[in-house]
C-alpha positions in Angstrom: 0.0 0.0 0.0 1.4 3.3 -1.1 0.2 6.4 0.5 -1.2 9.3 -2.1 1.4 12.6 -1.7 -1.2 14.7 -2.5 -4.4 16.4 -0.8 -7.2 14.9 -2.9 -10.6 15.4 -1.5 -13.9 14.2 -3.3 -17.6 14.5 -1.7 -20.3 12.1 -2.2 -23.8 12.9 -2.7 -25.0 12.1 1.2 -22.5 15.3 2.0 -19.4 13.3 3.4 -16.0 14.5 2.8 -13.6 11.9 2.3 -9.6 12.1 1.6 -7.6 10.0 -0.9 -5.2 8.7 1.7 -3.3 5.1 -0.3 -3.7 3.2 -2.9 -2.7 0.1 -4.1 -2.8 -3.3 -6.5 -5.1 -5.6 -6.3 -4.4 -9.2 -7.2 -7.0 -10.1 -10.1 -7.0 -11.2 -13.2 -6.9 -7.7 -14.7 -4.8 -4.6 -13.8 -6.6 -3.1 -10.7 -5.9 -0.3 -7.8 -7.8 0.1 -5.1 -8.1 3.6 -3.4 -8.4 4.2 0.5 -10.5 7.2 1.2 -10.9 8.7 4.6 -13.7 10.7 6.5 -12.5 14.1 6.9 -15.9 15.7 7.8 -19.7 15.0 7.3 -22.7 17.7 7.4 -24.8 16.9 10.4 -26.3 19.6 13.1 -23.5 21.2 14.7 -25.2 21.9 17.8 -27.9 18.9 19.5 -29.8 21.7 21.1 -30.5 23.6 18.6 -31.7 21.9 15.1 -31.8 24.3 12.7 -28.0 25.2 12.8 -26.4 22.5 10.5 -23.2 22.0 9.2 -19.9 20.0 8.2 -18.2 18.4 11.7 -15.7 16.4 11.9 -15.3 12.7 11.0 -15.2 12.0 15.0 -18.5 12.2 15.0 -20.0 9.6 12.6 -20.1 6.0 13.1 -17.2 3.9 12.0 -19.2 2.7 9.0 -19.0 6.1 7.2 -15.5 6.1 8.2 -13.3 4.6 5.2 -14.3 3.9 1.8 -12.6 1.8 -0.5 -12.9 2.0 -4.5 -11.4 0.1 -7.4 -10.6 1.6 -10.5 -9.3 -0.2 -14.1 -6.9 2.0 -15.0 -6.6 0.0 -18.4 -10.5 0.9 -19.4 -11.4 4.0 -16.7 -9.7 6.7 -14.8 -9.5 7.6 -11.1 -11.7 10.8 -11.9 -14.5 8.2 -14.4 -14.9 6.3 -11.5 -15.0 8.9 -8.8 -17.7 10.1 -10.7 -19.6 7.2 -11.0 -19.7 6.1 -7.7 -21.3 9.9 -7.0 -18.1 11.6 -5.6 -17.1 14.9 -6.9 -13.2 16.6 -6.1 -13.4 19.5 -4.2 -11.3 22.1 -2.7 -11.4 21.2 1.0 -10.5 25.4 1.8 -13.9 26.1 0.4 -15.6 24.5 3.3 -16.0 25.3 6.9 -15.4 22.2 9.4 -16.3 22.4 12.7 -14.7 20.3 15.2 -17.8 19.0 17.7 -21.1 19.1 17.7 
C-alpha cells in the first residue's frame, strides 16, 4: 500500500468528505488499484440543542461505518476521476468549506 502525496478530496452525494489517503494493486486477473478514502468531515447539526444550525463536523462524529471507503478503478478501461464520478463523488477544494470540530 502506497500512501497518495497529495491532498485529494472528493464529496459524495450524502455530504461526506472523504480524503484519498493510499492506494494500491489488487491481485485479479486484470490490472486493478484500489483507493483508501478517509472521512475528513460529514454535514450533520452542529449543535444537538439547537436543530436548525447545521453543518460540516468532523469525522469523529460519525459512526465507523461512514469512516473509510474503498474504490477500485481499471486503470486499463477507466480513470480515477471516471470512477470517482460514478460512484457519486465529486473533487473538491477542502479550503472552500467550513469544518467544525464537535457538535
Amino acid at each position: 500500500m502506497e500512501n497518495i502525496n497529495a491532498n485529494i478530496h472528493v464529496i459524495n452525494d450524502e455530504k461526506f468528505i472523504y480524503k484519498i489517503e493510499s492506494v494500491r494493486q489488487i491481485d485479479s486477473s486484470e490490472y486493478a488499484l484500489s483507493y483508501t478514502l478517509e472521512l475528513v468531515a460529514g454535514w450533520d447539526y452542529i449543535n444537538p440543542d439547537n436543530n436548525d444550525v447545521q453543518g460540516f463536523v468532523s469525522a469523529k462524529n460519525f459512526i465507523d461505518a461512514v469512516q473509510i471507503d474503498f474504490m477500485s478503478v481499471y486503470p486499463l478501461s477507466e480513470s480515477l476521476g471516471e470512477r470517482l464520478k460514478e460512484e457519486g463523488y465529486k473533487v473538491i477544494d477542502i479550503s472552500n468549506y467550513n469544518i467544525k470540530e464537535v457538535k
